[in-house]
GUZA-468140 format. One record per residue (C-alpha): x, y, z; residue number from 1. Coordinates in steps of 0.001 Angstrom, whole numbers, plus 500000, padded with zeros to 6 digits. Layout:
N
      x      y      z resi
      X      Y      Z  NUM
...
***
This chain:
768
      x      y      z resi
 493940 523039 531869    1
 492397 521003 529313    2
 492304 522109 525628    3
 491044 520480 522457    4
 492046 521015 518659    5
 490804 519582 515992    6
 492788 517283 514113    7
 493266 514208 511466    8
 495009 511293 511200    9
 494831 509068 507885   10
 493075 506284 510286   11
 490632 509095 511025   12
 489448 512522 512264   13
 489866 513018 516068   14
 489630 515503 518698   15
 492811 516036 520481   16
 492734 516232 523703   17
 495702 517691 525616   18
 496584 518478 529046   19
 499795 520184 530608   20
 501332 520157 526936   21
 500859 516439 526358   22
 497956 514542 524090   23
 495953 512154 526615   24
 493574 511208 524226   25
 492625 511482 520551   26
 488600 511651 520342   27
 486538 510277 517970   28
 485401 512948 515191   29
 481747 513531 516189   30
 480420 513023 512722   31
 482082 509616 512441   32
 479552 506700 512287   33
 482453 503502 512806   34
 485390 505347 514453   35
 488812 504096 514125   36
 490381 501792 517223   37
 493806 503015 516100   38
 492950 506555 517253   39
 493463 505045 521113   40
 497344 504347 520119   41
 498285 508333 518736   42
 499272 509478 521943   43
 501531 506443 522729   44
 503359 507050 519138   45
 503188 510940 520052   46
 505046 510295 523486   47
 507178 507294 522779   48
 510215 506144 523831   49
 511148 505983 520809   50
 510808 509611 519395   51
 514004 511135 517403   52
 514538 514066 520032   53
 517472 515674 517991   54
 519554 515166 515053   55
 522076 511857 515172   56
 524908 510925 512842   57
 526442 507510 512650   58
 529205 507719 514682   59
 531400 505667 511554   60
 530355 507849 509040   61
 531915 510855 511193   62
 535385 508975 510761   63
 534695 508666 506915   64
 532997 505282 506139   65
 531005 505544 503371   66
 530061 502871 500817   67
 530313 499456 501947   68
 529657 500747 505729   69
 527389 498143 508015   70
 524375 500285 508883   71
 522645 499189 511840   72
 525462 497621 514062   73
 526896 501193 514605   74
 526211 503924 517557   75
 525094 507182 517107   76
 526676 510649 517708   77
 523866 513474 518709   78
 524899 516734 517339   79
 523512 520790 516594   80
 521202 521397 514543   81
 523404 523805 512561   82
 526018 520802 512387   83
 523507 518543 510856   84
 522080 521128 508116   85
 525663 522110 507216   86
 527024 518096 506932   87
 524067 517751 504634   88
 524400 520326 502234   89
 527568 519778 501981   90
 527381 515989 500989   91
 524585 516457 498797   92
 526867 518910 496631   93
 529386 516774 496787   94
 527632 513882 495740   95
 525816 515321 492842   96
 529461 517295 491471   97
 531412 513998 491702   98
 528145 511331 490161   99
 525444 513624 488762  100
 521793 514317 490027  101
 520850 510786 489537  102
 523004 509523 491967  103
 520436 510974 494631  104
 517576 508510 495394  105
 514591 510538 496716  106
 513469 507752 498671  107
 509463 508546 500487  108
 506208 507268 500378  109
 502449 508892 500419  110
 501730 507435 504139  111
 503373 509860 505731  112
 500901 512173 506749  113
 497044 512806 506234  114
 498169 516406 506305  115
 498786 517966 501820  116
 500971 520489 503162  117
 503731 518778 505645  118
 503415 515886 503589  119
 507254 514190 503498  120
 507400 513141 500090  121
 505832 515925 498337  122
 508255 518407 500890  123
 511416 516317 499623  124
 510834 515840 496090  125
 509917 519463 495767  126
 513534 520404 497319  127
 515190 517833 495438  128
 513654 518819 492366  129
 514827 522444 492968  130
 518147 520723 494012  131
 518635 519553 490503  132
 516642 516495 489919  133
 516812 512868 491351  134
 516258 509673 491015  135
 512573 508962 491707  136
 509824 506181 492133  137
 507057 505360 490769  138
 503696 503345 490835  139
 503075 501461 494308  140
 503383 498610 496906  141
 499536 498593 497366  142
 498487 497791 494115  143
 501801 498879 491940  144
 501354 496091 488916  145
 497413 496514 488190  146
 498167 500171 488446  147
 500583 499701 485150  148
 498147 497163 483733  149
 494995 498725 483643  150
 495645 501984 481750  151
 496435 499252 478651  152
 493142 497395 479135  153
 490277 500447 480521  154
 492032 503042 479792  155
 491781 504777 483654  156
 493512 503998 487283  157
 490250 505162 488779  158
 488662 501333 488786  159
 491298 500718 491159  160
 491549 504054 492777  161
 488299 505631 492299  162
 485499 506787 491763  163
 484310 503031 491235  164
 480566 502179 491077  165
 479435 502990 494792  166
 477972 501399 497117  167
 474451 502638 496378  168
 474452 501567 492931  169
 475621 498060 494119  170
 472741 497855 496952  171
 470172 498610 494512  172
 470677 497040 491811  173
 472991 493756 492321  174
 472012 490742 493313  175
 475402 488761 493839  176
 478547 489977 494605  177
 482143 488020 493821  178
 484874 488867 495746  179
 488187 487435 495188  180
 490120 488207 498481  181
 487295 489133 500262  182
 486090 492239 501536  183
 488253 492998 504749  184
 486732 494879 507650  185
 490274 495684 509162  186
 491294 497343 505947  187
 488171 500037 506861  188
 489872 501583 509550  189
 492164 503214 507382  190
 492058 506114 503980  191
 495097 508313 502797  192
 494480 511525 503555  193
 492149 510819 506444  194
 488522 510393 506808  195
 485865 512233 508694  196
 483635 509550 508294  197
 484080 505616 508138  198
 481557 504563 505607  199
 482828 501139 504889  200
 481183 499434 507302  201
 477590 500645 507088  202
 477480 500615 503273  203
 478551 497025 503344  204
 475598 496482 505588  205
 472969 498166 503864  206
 474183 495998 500763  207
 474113 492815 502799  208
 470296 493802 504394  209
 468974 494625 500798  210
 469523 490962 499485  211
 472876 491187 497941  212
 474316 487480 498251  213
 478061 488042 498725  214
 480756 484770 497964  215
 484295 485317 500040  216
 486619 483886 497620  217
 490102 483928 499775  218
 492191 481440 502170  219
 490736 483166 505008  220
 486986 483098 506231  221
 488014 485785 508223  222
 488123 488274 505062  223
 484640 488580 504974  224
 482366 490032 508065  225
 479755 487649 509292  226
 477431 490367 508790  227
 477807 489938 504709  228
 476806 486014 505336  229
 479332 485067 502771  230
 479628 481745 501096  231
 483438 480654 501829  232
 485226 479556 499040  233
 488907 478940 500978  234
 491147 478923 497750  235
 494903 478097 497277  236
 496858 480990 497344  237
 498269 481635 493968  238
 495114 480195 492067  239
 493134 482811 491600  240
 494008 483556 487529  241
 493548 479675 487074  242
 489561 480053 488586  243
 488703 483294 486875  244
 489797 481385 483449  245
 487763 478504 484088  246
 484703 480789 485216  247
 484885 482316 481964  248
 485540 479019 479868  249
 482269 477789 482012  250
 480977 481074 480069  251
 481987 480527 476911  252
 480931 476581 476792  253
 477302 477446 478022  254
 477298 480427 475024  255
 475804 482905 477822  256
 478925 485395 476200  257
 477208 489301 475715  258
 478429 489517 472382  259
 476601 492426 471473  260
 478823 493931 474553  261
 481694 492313 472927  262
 481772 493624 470034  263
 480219 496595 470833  264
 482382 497772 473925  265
 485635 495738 473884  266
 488219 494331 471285  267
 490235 490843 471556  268
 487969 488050 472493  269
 488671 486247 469937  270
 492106 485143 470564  271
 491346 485393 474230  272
 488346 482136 473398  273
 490985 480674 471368  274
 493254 480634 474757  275
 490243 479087 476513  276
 489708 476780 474224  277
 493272 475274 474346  278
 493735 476134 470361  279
 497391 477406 471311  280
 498432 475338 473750  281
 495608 471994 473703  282
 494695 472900 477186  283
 490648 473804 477894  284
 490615 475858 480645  285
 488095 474034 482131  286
 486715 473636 485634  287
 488494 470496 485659  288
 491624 471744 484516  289
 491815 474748 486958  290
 490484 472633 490235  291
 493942 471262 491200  292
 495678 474716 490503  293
 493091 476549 493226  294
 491791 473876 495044  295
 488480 474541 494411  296
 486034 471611 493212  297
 485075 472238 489452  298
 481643 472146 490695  299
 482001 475202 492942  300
 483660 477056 489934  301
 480662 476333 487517  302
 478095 477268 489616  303
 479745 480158 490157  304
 480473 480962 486641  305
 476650 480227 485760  306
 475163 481883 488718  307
 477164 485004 488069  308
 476054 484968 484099  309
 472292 484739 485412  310
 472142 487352 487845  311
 473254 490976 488289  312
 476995 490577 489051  313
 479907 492624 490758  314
 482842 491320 490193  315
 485856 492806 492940  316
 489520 491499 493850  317
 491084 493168 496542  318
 494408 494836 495872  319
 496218 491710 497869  320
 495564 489472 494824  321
 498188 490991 492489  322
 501037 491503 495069  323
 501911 488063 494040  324
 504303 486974 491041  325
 502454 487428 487950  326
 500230 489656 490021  327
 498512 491590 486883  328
 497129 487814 485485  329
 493891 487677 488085  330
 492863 491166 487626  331
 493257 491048 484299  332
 490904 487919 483998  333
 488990 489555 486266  334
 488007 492618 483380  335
 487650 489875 481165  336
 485017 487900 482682  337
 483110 490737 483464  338
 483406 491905 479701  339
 481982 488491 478766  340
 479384 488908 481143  341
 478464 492045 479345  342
 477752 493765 482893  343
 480787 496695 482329  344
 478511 499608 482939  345
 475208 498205 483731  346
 474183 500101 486760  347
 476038 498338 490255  348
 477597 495932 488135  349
 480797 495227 486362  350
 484174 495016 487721  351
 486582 497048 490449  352
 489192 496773 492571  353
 490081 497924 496390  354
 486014 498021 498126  355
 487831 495203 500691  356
 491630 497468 500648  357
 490545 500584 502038  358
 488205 502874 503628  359
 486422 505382 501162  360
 486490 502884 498106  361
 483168 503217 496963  362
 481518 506206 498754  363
 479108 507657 497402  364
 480591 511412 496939  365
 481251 514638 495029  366
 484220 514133 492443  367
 485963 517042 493497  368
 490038 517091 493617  369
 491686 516447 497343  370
 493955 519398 498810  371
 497397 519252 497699  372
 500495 520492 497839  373
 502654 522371 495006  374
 504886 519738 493446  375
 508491 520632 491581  376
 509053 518810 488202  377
 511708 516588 488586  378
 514214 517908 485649  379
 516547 514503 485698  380
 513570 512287 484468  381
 514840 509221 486320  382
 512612 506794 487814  383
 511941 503238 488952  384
 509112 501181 490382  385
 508854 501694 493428  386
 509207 497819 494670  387
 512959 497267 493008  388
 514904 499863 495192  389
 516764 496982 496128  390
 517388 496216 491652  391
 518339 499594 491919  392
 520922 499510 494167  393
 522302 496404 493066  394
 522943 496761 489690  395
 524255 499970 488345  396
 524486 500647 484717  397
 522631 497723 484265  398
 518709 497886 482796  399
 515478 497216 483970  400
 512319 496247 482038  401
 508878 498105 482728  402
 506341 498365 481026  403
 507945 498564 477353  404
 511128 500781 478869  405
 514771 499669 479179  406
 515371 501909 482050  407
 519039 502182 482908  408
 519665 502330 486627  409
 521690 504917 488028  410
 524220 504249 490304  411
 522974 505706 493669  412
 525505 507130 496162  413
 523157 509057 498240  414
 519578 507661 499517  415
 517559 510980 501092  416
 514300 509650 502692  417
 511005 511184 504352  418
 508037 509610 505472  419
 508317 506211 504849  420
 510180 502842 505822  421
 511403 500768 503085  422
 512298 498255 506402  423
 508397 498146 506162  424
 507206 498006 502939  425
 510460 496437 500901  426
 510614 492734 500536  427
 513665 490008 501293  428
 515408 493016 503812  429
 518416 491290 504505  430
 518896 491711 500583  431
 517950 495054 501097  432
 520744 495705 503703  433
 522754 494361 501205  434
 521842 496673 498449  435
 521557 499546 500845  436
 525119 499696 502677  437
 526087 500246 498411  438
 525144 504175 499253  439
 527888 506503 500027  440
 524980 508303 502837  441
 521677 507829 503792  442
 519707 510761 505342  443
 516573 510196 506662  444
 513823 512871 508116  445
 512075 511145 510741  446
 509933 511287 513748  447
 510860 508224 515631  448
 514028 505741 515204  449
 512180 502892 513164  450
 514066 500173 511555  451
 515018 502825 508709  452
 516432 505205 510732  453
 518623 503064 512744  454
 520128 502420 509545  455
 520738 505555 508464  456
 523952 508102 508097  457
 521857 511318 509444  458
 518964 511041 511076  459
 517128 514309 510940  460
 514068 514365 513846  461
 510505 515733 512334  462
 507778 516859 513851  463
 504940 514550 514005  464
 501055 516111 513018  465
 500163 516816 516201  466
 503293 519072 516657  467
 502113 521490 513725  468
 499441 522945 511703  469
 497990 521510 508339  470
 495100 520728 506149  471
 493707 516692 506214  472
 492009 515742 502721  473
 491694 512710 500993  474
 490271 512271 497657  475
 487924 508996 498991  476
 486489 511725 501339  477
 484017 514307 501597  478
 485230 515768 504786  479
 488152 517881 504603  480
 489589 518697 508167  481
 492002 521234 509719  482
 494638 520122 511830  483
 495667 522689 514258  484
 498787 521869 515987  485
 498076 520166 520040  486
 501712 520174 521280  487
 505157 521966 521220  488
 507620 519407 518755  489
 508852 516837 521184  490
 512557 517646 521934  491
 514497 519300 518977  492
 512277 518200 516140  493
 511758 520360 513284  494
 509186 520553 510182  495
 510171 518497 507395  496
 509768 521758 505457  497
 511896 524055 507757  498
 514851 521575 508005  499
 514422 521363 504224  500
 514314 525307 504136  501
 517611 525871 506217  502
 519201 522978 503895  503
 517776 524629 500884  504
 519288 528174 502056  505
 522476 526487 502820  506
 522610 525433 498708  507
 520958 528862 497268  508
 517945 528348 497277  509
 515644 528403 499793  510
 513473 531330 498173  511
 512555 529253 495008  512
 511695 526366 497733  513
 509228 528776 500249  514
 508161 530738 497873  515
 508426 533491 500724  516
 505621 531956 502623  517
 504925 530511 506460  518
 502973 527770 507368  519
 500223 529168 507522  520
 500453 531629 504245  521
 501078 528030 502428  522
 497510 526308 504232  523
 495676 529807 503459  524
 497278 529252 499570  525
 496424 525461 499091  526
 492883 525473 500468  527
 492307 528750 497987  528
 493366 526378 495401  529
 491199 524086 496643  530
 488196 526313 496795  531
 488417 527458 493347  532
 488808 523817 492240  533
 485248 523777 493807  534
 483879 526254 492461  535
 484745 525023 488909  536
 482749 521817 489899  537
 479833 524036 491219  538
 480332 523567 494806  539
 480523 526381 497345  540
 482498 526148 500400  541
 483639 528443 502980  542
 486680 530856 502704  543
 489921 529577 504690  544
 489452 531894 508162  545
 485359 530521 508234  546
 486903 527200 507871  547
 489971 526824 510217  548
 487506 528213 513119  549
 485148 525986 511998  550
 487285 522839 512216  551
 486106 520977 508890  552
 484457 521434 505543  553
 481542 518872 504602  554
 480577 518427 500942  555
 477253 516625 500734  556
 476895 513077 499352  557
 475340 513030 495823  558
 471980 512599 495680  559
 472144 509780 492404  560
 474098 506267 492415  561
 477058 506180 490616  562
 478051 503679 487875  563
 481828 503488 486614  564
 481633 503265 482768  565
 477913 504040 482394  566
 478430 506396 479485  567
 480820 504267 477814  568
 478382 501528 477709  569
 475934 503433 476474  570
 477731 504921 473539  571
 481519 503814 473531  572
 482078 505835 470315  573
 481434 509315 471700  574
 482797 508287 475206  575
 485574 505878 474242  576
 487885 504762 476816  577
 491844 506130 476818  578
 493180 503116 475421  579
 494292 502516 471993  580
 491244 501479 470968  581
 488766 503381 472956  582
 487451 500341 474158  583
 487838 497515 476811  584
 491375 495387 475517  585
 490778 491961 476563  586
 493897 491110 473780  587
 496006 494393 474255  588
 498661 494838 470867  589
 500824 497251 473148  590
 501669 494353 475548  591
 501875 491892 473004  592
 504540 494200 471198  593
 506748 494512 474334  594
 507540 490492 474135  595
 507395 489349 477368  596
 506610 485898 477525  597
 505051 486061 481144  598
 502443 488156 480220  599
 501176 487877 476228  600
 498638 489975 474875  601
 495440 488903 476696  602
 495398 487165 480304  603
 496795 483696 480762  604
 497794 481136 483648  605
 501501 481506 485144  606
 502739 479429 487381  607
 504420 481167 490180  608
 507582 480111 491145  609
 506696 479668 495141  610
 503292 478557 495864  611
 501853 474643 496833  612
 501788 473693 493785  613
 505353 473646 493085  614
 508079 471841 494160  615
 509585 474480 496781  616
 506509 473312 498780  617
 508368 469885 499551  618
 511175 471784 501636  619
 508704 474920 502677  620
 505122 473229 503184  621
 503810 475956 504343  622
 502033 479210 502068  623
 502570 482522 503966  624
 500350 485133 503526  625
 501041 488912 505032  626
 498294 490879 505149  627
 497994 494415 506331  628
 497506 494548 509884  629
 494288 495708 511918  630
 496616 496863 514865  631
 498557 499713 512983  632
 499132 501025 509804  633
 501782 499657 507681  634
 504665 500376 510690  635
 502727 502946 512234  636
 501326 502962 515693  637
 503793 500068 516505  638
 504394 501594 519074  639
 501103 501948 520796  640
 498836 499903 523101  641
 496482 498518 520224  642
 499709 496574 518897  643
 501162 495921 521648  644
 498013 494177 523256  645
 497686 491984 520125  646
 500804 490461 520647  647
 501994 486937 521626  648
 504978 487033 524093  649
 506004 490451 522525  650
 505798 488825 519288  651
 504072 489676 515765  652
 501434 486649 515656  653
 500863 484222 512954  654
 497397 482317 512548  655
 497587 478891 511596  656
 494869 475848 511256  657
 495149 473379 514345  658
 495641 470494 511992  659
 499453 472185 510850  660
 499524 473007 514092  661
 499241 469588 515742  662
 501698 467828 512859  663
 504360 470118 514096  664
 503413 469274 517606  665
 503234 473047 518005  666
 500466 474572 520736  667
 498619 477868 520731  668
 500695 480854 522609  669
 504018 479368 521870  670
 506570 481424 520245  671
 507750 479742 516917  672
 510668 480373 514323  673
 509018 481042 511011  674
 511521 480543 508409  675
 512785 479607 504404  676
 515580 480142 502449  677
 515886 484123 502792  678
 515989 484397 506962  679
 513631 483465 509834  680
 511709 485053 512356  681
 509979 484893 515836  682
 506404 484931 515554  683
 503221 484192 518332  684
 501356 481333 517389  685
 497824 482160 516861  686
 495486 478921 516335  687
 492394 479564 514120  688
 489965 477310 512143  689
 488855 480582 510008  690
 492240 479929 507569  691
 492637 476749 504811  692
 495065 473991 506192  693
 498527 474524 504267  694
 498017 478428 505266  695
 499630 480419 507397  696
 499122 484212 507526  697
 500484 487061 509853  698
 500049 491184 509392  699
 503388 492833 507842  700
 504489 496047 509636  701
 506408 494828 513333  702
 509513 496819 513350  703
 512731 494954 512070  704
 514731 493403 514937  705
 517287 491414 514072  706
 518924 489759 516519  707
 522320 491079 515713  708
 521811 494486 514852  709
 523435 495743 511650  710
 523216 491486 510291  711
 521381 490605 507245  712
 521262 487452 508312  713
 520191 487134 511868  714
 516592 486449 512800  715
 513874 489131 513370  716
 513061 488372 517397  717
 509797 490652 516640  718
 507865 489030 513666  719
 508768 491750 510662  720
 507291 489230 507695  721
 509072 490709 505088  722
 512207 489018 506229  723
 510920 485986 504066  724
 509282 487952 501254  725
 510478 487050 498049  726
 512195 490156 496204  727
 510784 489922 492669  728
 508665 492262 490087  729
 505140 490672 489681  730
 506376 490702 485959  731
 508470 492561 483672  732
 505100 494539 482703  733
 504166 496224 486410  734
 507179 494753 488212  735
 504737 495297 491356  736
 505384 494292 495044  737
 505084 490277 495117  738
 505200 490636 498998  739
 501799 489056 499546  740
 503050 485548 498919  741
 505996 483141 499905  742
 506910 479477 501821  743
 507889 478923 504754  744
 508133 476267 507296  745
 507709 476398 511153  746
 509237 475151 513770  747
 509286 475708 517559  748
 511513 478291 518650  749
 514538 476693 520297  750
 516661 478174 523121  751
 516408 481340 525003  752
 513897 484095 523300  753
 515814 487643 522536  754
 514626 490467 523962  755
 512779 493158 521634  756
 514690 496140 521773  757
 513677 498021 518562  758
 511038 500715 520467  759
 514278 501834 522710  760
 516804 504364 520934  761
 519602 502489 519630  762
 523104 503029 521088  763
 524656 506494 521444  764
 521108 507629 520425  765
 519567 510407 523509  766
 516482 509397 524550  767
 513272 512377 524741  768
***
């Protein structure tokens, strides 16, 4: 018998479609217009070999080996349920008696599920909160440094996270369109939350079809469709900051400034043109001057510079450009040319972030809040960025800038995480290791034994979507889908927020955690919420019974364009933005007053210590880009056929140009050691002309395999980039992931080629 439940993923809505109690297929959502090819991989990450089927402890942690242990290299010991919940209880009240709440890392990430109300990290930080606080994270890996930055200089998150000027506006009323990084189709696929319709696609078309001329700025051709007709700008990595500057010198020189906008709408140009004008340091910014840093002919910048000041502009960086050492410079340049431009405001003009970084940035839709679950306050206060876990762990009692705070860092004895993989996102992992085996235990609730679970203490197995019932919404979306559960949980796994119930009753309080509600009493009390949020905004939409039948919720698309910063520019003293201020900062006196020489009080060119400018580049040639893959997302689905047939040997594939290709006598196919001073790595070799020579680039999210399990210094056999990441804050200010950028060289990969193994449960581990 064949049955079908509607369902959601965050790389889409589906049908699933399931047969003698196991999902053979996940169908496209009919209303869809540019489905999702991830949704053919869910059922082999439902039904993999690698699923968690019941709850593991390291079998050295059973014979008391705490901090200092070797996580990784050691077998596992299955045990009860009932076993597991009491050993955790029981070291979590241990660990905060003997070090304080602090000591507890709550360790998760907001990729965990499309579903609001199984969703791991709000699940865990709501127990842990209840637990007595914890040590927390905040901002990002996507775009963690321009999220600290631009609160100082617009006032608002929402030009990176929107609602941005949409698509509409764009189409109809710009004429060219500057994208540093490009505009990705691959990024499409995916939104947080889930989507019941992928609009990227077609909106980009329409844009392209009604004349708007689009320029590709990136080292890849590849980041922009060949539908947009892009012009192809391939620039060093690293040089962005150093064009933008010379764009808006270009502007400054030719006097084709706003300055009614200027001094009408922002505050700090003048010390800004001073910086441009080389008063400070005797260096004009010039075309000239900036050529050699990006690699782009001064020519190509002032035409660019010009033809942006003469016609209706967007200006867009993807959120790429600032995971890079002194990330926050570009984007911050970025505001400021568009200020001088005077198009802030100006209907389908100005300046955003993220239209090429994910699906739903953009989309024309109702500004109405996203499902969501009921979050605990966190009563210890403590927090950290979410890129330096490994800072954290490293250097206890010690302090960390950000953002004008000393924050001292607690010295962490316990790392609890859900939904997430650190092995993933984290940069420089054998340092990670490092820092990690400083922990006394790691727990870890997850589905299937990833690279974060094999180096865990206690693996606790959860429930993937399809195994329960919950509410998909994203806040990039108009759809809002129900998720009815397909399957029976695979083996023993539980609900993150059962397991966390039972532990929660085992410590006293698992009332003050359910709040004396099921699963379904806590959908039926969320999408109330929901409804009344709705309602507020003048928006009817059906009670919860109408709309779990139903399947979905639509909310229709405006029927008006929408402009970010309209009304500001229109009036900026009755709608000021939240800065200090109330206008655009292009010299910000909060940043100036923190000190930190890397990033002064208006934007400014920083060398980065690895790029091909530099002298690292005469040991490690090579500029490595790692980009977000089109076969998964992040670590997800790695599993599954759409990965796996994108492989080279079994390996993670790098692109390279045929000219570095043929100077390392290297040939398409071949599997090659990519390597610097932090590790190496096997990766496919991928030959492409679409990337600049000096470039190589491969997706991030292969499943850490190093050949020597439990090493932090043996080679990745699979092709997990973040081996050779450099681990450092994009700046003191939004100490952001810098993962985007590093060195390497390549060589052919010498002697016998390991065997993957990381999709197989590791040793001890039962198998579903």
């Amino acid at each position: 018998m064949t049955e079908i439940k509607p369902h959601g993923s965050h790389f889409g809505s589906f049908d699933a479609v399931v047969e003698g109690g196991r999902l053979v297929a996940a169908r496209p959502f009919g209303r869809d217009p540019s489905p999702s090819t991830l949704l053919q991989s869910i059922p082999d990450a439902v039904h993999s070999a690698a699923r968690i089927d019941r709850p593991h402890v390291r079998a050295g942690w059973l014979k008391g080996e705490r901090r200092g242990s070797a996580r990784g290299g050691d077998a596992f010991v299955p045990v009860p349920w009932d076993q597991a919940i009491r050993l955790v209880a029981e070291e979590s009240a241990r660990i905060r008696a003997e070090h304080g709440h602090p000591s507890v890392l709550g360790g998760s990430y907001g990729w965990s599920s499309a579903g609001r109300y199984h969703h791991a990290r709000t699940q865990l930080h709501r127990f842990l909160g209840l637990a007595g606080g914890f040590t927390a994270q905040v901002t990002n890996y996507s775009y963690g440094a321009g999220m600290t930055l631009m609160p100082h200089i617009l006032g608002t998150n929402e030009v990176i996270q929107g609602p941005v000027t949409d698509w509409k506006a764009i189409r109809e009323n710009a004429k060219l369109m500057l994208c540093f990084g490009g505009l990705p189709l691959k990024n499409g696929l995916i939104t947080s939350g889930g989507s019941g319709a992928h609009e990227y696609v077609p909106l980009m078309k329409a844009a392209a079809d009604a004349g708007v001329r689009f320029v590709n700025i990136s080292p890849f051709r590849g980041d922009a469709a060949e539908f947009l007709g892009a012009e192809w700008v391939p620039i060093r990595p690293g040089g962005d900051a150093a064009m933008i500057l010379a764009m808006a010198q270009v502007i400054l020189e030719a006097g084709k400034e706003d300055r009614d906008f200027l001094a009408r709408c922002a505050v700090g140009f003048a010390p800004f043109a001073a910086y441009l004008r080389g008063e400070a340091d005797g260096v004009v910014k010039t075309p000239e001057w900036a050529a050699p840093l990006c690699d782009v002919p001064a020519a190509t910048i002032r035409r660019l510079a010009l033809e942006a000041a003469g016609a209706p502009t967007m200006l867009t960086a993807t959120w790429s450009i600032q995971r890079a050492e002194h990330g926050e410079q570009p984007w911050w340049a970025l505001v400021a040319l568009a200020a001088m431009l005077g198009t802030i405001g100006k209907p389908g003009q100005g300046v955003a972030f993220g239209y090429g970084s994910m699906n739903g940035i953009g989309t024309p839709r109702h500004e109405v809040p996203s499902v969501g679950g009921v979050p605990v306050k966190n009563p210890v206060g403590a927090y950290i960025p979410v890129a330096r876990v490994t800072e954290l762990l490293e250097r206890p009692g010690q302090v960390l800038q950000y953002n004008g705070r000393d924050l001292l860092l607690p010295d962490i004895r316990m790392i609890w995480w859900a939904g997430g993989n650190p092995f993933h996102h984290h940069q420089d992992l054998g340092r990670l290791l490092r820092g990690w085996n400083r922990a006394d235990t790691v727990v870890v609730q997850e589905p299937w034994w990833t690279p974060l679970a094999r180096h865990a203490d206690i693996v606790l197995p959860a429930t993937t979507t399809l195994e329960r019932n919950d509410i998909g919404s994203a806040s990039r979306d108009r759809f809002v889908r129900a998720m009815h559960q397909a399957i029976a949980p695979v083996g023993q796994a539980r609900n993150d927020a059962d397991m966390l119930a039972d532990i929660a009753d085992a410590l006293g309080f698992r009332a003050a955690f359910t709040e004396q509600r099921d699963e379904m009493a806590w959908l039926d009390h969320l999408y109330g919420r929901w409804r009344q949020a709705c309602a507020a905004e003048g928006i009817a939409v059906p009670d919860f019974a109408e709309f779990w039948d139903r399947g979905f919720v639509e909310i229709a698309p405006p029927a008006e364009s929408y402009t970010q910063f309209a009304a500001f520019r229109a009036d900026p003293e009755a709608n000021p933005l939240n800065t200090p201020s109330g206008k655009v900062e292009i010299f910000s006196e909060t940043i100036a007053r923190f000190g930190y020489e890397e990033t002064p009080g208006h934007p400014v060119w920083r060398e980065p210590r690895e790029w091909l400018g530099g002298e690292m580049a005469e040991r490690f040639p090579l500029h490595m880009l790692s980009f977000q893959p089109f076969t998964r997302l992040h670590g997800q689905l790695d599993t599954g056929r759409v990965a796996e047939a994108n492989r080279v040997q079994g390996r993670e594939p790098i692109l390279m140009h045929p000219d570095d290709a043929a100077a390392r006598g290297l040939n398409d196919g071949e599997v090659v050691r990519v390597f610097n001073e932090r590790g190496a790595i096997a990766a496919g070799l991928r030959l492409t002309e679409e990337i600049r020579p000096g470039v190589v680039a491969m997706a991030t999210g292969a499943w850490w395999n190093p050949a020597r399990p439990g090493a932090t210094d043996a080679p990745c056999v699979h092709g997990n980039a973040n081996v050779l990441t450099q681990d450092v804050g994009t700046s003191r200010l939004g100490q952001g992931s810098a993962a985007q950028s590093c060195l390497v060289e390549i060589a052919r990969w010498d002697g016998d080629l390991p065997p993957v193994t990381v999709h197989a449960p590791p040793e001890g581990a039962t198998a579903p």
